[in-house]
C-alpha beads as a LAMMPS data file, in Angstrom:
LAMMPS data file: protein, C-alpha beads

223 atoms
222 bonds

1 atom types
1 bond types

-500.0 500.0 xlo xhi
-500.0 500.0 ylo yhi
-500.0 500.0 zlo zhi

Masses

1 110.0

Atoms # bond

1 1 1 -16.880 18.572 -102.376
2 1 1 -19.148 15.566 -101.803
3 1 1 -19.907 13.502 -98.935
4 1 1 -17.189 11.560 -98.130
5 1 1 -17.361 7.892 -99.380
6 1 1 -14.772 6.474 -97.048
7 1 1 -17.506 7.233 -93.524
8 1 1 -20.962 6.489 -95.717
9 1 1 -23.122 3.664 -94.359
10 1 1 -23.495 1.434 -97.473
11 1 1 -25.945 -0.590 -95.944
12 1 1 -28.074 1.953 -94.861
13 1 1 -27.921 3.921 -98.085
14 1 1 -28.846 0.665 -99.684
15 1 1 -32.114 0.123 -97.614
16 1 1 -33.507 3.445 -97.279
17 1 1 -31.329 5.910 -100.106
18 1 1 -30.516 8.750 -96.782
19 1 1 -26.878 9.000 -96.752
20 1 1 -25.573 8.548 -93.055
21 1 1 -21.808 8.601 -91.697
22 1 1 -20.315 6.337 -89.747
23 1 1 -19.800 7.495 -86.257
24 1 1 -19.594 3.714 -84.901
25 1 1 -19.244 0.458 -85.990
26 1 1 -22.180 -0.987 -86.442
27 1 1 -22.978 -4.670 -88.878
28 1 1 -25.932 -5.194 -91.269
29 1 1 -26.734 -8.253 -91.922
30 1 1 -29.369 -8.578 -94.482
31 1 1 -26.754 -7.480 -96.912
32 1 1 -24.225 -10.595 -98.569
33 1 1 -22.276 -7.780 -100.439
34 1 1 -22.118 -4.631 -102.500
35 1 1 -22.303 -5.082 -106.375
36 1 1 -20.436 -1.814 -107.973
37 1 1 -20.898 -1.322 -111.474
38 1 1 -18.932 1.505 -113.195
39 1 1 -19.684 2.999 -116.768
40 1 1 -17.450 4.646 -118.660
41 1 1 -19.809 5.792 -121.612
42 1 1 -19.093 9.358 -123.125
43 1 1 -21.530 11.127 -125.293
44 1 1 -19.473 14.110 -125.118
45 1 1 -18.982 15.625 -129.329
46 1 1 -15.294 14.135 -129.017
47 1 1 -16.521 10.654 -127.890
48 1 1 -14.263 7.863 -128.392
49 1 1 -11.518 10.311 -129.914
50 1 1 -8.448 11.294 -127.677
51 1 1 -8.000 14.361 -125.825
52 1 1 -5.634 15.795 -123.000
53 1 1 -8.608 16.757 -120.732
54 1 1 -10.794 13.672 -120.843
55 1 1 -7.601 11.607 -120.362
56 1 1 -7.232 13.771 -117.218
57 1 1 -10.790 13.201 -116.221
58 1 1 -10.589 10.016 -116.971
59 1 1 -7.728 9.542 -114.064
60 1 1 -9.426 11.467 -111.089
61 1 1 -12.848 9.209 -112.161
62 1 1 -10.676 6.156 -111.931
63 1 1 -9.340 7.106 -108.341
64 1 1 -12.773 7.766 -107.166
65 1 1 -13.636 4.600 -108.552
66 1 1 -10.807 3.104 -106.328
67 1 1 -11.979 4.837 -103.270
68 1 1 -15.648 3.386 -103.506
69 1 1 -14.599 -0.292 -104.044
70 1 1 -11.830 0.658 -100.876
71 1 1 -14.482 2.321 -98.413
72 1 1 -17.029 -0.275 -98.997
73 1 1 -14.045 -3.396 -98.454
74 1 1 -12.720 -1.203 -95.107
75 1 1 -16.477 -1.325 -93.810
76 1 1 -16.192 -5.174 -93.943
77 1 1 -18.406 -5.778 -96.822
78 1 1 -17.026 -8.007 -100.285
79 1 1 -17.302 -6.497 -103.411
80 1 1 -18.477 -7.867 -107.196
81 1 1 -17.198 -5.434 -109.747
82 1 1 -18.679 -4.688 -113.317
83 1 1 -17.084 -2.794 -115.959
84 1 1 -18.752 -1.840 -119.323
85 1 1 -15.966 -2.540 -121.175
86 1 1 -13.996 -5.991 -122.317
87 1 1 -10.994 -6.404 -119.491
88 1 1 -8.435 -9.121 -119.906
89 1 1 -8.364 -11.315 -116.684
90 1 1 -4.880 -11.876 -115.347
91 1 1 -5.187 -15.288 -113.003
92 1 1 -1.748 -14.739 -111.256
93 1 1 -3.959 -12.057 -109.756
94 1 1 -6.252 -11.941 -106.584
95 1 1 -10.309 -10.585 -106.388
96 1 1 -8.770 -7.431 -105.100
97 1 1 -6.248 -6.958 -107.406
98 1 1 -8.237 -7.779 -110.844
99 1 1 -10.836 -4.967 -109.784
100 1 1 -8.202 -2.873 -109.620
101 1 1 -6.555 -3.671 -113.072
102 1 1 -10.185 -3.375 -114.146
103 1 1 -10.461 -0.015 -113.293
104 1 1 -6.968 1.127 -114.318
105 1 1 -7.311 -0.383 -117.766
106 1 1 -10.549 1.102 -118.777
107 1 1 -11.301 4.055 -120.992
108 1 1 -14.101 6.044 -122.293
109 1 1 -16.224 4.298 -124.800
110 1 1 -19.364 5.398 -126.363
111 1 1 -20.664 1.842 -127.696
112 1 1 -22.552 0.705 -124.590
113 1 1 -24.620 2.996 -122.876
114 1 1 -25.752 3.165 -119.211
115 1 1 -29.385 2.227 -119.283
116 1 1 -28.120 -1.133 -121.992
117 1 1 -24.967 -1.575 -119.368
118 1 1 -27.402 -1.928 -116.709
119 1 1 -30.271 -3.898 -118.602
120 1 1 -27.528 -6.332 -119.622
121 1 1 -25.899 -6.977 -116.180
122 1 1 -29.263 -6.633 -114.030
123 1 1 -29.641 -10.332 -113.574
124 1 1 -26.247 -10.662 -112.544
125 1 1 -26.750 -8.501 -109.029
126 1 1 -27.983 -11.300 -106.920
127 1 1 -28.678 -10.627 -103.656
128 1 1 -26.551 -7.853 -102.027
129 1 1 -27.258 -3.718 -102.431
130 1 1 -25.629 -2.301 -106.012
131 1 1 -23.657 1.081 -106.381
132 1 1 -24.201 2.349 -110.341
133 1 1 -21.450 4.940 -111.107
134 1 1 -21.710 7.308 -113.560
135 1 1 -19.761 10.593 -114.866
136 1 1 -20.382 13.962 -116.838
137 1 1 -19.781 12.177 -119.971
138 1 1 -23.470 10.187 -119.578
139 1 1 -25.575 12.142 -121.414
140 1 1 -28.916 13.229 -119.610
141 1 1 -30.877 11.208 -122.127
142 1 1 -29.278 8.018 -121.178
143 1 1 -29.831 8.962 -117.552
144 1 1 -33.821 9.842 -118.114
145 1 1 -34.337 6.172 -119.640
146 1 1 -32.515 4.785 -117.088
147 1 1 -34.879 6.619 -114.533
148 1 1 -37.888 5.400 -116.462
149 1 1 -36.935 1.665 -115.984
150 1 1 -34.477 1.440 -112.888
151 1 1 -34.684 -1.217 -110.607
152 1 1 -35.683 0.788 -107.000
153 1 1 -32.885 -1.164 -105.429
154 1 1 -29.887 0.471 -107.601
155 1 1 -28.445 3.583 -106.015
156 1 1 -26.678 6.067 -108.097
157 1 1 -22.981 7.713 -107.504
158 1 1 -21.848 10.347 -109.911
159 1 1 -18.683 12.018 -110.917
160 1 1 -19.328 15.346 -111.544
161 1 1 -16.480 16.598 -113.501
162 1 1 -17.823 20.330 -113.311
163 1 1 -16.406 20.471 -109.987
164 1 1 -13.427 19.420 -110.879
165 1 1 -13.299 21.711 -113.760
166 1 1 -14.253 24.561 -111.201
167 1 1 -11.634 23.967 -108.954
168 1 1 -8.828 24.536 -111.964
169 1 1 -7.823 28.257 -112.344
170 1 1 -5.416 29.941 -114.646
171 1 1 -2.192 30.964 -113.171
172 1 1 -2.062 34.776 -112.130
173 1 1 -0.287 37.367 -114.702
174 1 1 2.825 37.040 -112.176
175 1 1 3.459 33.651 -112.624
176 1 1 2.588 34.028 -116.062
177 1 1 5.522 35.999 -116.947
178 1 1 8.172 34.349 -114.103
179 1 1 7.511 30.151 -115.245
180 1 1 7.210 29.139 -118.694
181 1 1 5.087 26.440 -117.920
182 1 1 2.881 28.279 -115.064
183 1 1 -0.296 26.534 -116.262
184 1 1 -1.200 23.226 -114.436
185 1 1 -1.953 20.407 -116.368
186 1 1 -6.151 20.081 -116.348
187 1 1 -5.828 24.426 -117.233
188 1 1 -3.559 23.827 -119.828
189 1 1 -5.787 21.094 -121.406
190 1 1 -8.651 23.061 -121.286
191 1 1 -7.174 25.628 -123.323
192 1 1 -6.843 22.871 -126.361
193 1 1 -7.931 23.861 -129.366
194 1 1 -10.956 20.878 -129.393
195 1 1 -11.346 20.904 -125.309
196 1 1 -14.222 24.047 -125.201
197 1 1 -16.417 21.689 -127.076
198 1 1 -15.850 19.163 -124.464
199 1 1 -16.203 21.510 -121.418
200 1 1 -19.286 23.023 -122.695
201 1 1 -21.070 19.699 -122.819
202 1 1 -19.580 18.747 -119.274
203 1 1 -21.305 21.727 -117.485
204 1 1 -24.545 21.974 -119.141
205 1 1 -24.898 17.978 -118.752
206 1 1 -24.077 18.471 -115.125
207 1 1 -26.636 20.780 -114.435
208 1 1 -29.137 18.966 -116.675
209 1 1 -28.361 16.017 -114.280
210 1 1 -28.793 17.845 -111.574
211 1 1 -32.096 18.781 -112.473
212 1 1 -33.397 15.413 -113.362
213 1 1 -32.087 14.249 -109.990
214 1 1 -34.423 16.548 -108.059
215 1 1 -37.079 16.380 -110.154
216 1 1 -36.911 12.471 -109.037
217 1 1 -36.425 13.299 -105.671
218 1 1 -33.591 11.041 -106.182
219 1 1 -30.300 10.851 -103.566
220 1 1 -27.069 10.267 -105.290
221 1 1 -23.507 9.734 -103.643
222 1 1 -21.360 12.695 -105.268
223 1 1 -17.753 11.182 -105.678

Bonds

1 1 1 2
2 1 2 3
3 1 3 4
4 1 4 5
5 1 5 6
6 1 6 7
7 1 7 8
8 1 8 9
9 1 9 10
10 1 10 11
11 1 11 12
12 1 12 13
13 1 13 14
14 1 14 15
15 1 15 16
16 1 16 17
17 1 17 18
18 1 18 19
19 1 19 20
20 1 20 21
21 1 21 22
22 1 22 23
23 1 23 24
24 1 24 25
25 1 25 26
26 1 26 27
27 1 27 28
28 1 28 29
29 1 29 30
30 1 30 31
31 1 31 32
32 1 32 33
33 1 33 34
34 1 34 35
35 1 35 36
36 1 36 37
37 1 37 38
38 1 38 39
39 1 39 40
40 1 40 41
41 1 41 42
42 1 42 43
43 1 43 44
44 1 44 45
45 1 45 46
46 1 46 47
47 1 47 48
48 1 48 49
49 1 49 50
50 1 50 51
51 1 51 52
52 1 52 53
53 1 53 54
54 1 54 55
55 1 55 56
56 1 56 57
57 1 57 58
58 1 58 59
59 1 59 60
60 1 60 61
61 1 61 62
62 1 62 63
63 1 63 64
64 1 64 65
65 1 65 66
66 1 66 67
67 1 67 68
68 1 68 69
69 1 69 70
70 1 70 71
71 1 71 72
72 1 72 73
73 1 73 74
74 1 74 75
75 1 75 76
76 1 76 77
77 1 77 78
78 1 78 79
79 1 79 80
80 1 80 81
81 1 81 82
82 1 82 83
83 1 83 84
84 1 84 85
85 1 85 86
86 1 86 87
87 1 87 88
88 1 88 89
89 1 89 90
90 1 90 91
91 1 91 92
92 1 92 93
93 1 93 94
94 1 94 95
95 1 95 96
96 1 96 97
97 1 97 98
98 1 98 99
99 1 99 100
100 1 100 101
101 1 101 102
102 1 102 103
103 1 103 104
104 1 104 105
105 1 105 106
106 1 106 107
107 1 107 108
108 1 108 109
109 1 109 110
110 1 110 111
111 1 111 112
112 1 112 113
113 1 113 114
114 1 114 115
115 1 115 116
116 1 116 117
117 1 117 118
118 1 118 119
119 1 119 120
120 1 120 121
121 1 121 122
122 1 122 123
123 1 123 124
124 1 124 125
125 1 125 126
126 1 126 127
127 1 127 128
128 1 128 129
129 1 129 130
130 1 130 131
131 1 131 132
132 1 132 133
133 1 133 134
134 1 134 135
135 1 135 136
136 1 136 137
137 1 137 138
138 1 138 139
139 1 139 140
140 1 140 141
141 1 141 142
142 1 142 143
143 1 143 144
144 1 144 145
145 1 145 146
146 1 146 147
147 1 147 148
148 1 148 149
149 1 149 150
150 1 150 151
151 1 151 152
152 1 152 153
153 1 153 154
154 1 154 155
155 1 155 156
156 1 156 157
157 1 157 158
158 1 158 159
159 1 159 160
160 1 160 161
161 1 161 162
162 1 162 163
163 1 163 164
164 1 164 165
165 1 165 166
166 1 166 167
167 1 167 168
168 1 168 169
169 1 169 170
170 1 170 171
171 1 171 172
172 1 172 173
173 1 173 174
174 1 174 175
175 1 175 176
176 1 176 177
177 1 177 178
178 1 178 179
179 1 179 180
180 1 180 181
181 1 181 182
182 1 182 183
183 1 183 184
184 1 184 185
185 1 185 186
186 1 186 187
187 1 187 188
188 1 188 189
189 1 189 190
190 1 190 191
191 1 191 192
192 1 192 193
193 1 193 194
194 1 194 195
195 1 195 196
196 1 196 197
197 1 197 198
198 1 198 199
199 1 199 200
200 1 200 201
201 1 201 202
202 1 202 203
203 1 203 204
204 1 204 205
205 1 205 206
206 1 206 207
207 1 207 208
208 1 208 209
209 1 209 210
210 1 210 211
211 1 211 212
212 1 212 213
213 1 213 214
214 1 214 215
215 1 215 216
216 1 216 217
217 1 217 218
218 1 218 219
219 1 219 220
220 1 220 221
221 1 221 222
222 1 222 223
């Protein structure tokens, strides 16, 4: 589900916030490049503690994170990459590469959250269009402050991990009784003793999202 990131016009989403695909090639010149910044804060009742599923959802967020920063590089433009989270640089490795460790090495944290990630990085997005990212973990709260004092020219993407929650279905009664280890691995984390917590505050944060979203009037990229 979700439009898919890899045929979005960046450019155009960056001007005028209408999501259009890419049925040529077409250039736009008035942008340098794309400034992604990706937060990781989770206000979920297990925050910072360790758990199966939000290890899980921590890996498909990740890969979506990947395929932003590789459809907006494929459609020509560069890319400046902010994390909310200390990284250590390795020099041996190239622009491309370190975003890449970036992503792969981050985790959820609940110290910094979105509206202060973007308050403190703000004067750092000179010039081109910026991409905020943002998952079920960012509590609406967060998300309503950040409304109140966003920059117009910050567009919003946003991992909505009730999808992916959706999608996940226990194994029929069959299967049940022919493999001892029928359930897949997201199913069988969401059965965890702690996880309902978790998955409770997922889904009625996504549609509390949802709600502030289009009571803005405001497009976001689903990734």
């Amino acid at each position: 589900p979700g439009d898919d990131i890899r045929r979005i016009i960046w450019k155009n989403y960056a001007r005028s916030r209408e999501l259009t695909v890419r049925i040529h090639d077409r250039t736009f010149p008035y942008v340098s490049h794309i400034n992604v910044l990706a937060s990781f804060y989770d206000a979920s009742p297990t925050g910072g503690q360790p758990l199966p599923l939000k290890d899980l959802l921590l890996d498909i967020y990740k890969e979506k994170i990947r395929q932003v920063i590789d459809a907006i590089i494929e459609q020509g433009f560069s890319v400046r990459f902010f994390v909310d989270q200390s990284i250590e640089q390795h020099y041996q490795l190239d622009e491309y590469q370190q975003m890449l460790y970036s992503v792969s090495a981050a985790k959820w944290q609940s110290g910094l959250s979105i509206e202060q990630f973007m308050k403190d990085r703000y004067y750092e997005l000179h010039k081109g269009s910026t991409v905020l990212l943002f998952s079920s973990f960012c509590p609406i709260q967060s998300l309503e402050q950040l409304q109140n004092g966003r920059p117009l020219d910050v567009n919003l993407a946003f991992y909505n991990a009730t999808k992916t929650l959706d999608l996940s279905k226990p194994p029929s009664i069959l299967k049940r009784i022919l493999f001892t280890d029928a359930f897949e691995p997201l199913e069988f984390a969401k059965r965890e003793k702690t996880a309902p917590k978790t998955v409770k505050f997922i889904k009625q944060n996504d549609a509390a999202i949802e709600s502030l979203l289009d009571r803005y009037r405001q497009s976001v990229i689903e990734i």
